[in-house]
C-alpha positions as CSV (number, residue, x, y, z in Angstrom):
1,X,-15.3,205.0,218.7
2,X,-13.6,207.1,221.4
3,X,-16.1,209.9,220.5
4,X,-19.0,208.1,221.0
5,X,-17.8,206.3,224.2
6,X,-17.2,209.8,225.5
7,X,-20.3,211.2,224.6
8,X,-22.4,208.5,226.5
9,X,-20.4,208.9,229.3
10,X,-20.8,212.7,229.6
11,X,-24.9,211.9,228.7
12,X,-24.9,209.7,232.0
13,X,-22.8,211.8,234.0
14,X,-25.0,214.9,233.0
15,X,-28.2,213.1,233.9
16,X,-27.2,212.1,237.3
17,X,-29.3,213.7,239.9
18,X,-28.8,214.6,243.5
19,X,-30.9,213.1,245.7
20,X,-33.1,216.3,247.3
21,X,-35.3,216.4,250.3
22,X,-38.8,217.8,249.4
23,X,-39.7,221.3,250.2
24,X,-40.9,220.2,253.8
25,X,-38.2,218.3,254.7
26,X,-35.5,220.8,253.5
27,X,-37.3,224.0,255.4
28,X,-37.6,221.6,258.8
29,X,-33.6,220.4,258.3
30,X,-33.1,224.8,257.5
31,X,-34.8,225.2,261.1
32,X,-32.7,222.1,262.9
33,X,-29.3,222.8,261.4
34,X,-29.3,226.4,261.5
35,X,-29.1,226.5,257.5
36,X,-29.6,228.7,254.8
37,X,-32.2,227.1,252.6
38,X,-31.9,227.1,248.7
39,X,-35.2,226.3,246.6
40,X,-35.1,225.9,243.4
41,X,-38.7,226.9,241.7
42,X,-38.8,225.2,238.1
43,X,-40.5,222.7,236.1
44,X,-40.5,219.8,233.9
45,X,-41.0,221.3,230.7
46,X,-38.4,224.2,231.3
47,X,-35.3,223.8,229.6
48,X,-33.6,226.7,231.1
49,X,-34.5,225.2,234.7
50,X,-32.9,221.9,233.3
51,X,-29.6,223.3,232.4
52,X,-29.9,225.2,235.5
53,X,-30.0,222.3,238.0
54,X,-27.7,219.9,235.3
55,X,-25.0,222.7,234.7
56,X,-24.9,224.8,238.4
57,X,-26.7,223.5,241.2
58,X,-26.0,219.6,240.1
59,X,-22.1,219.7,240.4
60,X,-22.4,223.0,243.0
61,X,-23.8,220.3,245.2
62,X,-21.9,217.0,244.3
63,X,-18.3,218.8,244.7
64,X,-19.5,220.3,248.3
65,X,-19.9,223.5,247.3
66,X,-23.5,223.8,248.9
67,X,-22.8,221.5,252.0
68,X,-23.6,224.1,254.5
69,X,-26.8,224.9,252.7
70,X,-30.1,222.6,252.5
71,X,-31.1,222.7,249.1
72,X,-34.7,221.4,247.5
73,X,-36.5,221.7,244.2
74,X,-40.1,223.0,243.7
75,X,-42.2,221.9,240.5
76,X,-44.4,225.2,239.6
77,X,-46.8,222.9,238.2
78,X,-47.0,219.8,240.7
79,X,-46.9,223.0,243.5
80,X,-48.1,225.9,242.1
81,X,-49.5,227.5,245.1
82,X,-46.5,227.1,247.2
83,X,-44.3,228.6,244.1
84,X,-46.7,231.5,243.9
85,X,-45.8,232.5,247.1
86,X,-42.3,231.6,246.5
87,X,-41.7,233.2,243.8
88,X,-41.3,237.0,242.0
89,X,-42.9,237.5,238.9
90,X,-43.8,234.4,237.0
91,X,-40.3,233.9,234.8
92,X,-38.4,230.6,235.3
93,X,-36.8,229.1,236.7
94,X,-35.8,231.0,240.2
95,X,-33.3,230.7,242.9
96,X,-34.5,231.7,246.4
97,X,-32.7,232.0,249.4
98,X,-34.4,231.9,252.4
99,X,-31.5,232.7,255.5
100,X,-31.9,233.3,259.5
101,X,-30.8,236.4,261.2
102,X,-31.2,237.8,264.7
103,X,-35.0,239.3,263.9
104,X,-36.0,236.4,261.3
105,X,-35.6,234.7,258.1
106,X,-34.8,237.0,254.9
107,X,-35.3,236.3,251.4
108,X,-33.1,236.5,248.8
109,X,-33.9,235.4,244.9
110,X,-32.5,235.5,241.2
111,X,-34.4,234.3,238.6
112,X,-33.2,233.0,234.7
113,X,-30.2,230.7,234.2
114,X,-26.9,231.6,236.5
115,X,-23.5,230.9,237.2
116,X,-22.3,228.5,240.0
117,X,-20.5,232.2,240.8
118,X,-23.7,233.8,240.6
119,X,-25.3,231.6,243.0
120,X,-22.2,231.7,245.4
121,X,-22.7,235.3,245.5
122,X,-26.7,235.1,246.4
123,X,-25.0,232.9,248.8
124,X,-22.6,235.5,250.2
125,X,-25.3,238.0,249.9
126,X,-27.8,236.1,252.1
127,X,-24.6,235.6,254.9
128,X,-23.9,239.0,254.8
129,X,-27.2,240.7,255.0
130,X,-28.7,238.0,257.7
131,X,-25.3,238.6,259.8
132,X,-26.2,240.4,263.3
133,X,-27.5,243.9,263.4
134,X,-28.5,243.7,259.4
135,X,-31.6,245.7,257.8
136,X,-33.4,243.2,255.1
137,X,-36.7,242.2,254.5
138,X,-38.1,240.0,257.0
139,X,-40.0,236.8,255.6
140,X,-40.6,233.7,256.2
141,X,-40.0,230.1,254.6
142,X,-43.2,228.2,256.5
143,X,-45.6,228.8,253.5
144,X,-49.1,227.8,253.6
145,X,-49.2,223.6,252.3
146,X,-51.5,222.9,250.4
């Protein structure tokens, strides 16, 4: 009995989601707050982008991890045109990181299932490389809307 009680527990804590702001929202709170800003590009039908958001980003956010980042979640197939442009290559699901420096906003990605210390690194990586007098990639998180 013990077994099963635990089991439906864990189901129910696994399935808890985080509420998220829409892409929208989360690239005007980046802007406001001064934010990195985490998307995650997936889909319904992806398992890998379930486990994903169930086994990194989910408890990355709930214990704080990601409080000084705005994070949001992008359907491929509800948005598609907006994760075209988001994304690199068409594998899912994908991490991007979109951070401000002195000369703009820089993008950082990794695509396939990772590690909450893989995503603190992409994390680190973005601080690093959008610090003050940094070379990266400009780009640009305002995406056309369609």
């Amino acid at each position: 009995m013990f077994q099963i009680t635990s089991l439906l527990l864990l189901s129910v804590l696994t399935s808890a989601q985080v509420d998220r702001p829409s892409y929208e929202t989360a690239y005007q709170k980046a802007q406001e707050e001064n934010k990195p800003l985490l998307i995650v590009v997936g889909a319904d039908w992806c398992a890998a982008c379930k486990t994903l958001k169930a086994q990194t980003i989910d408890p990355m956010q709930s214990s704080g991890k990601l409080q000084d980042v705005i994070v949001t979640i992008v359907d491929k197939d509800s948005r598609p045109e907006l994760a075209q442009q988001l994304m690199q290559g068409s594998s899912l699901p994908q991490l991007v990181v979109f951070a401000k420096s002195d000369s703009g906003w820089k993008k950082f990605s990794l695509s396939g299932i990772q590690s909450e210390r893989r995503v603190q690194e992409l994390l680190e990586r973005a601080s690093t490389e959008t610090a003050p007098r940094t070379a990266a990639t400009e780009a640009s998180p305002k995406l056309s809307q369609r």
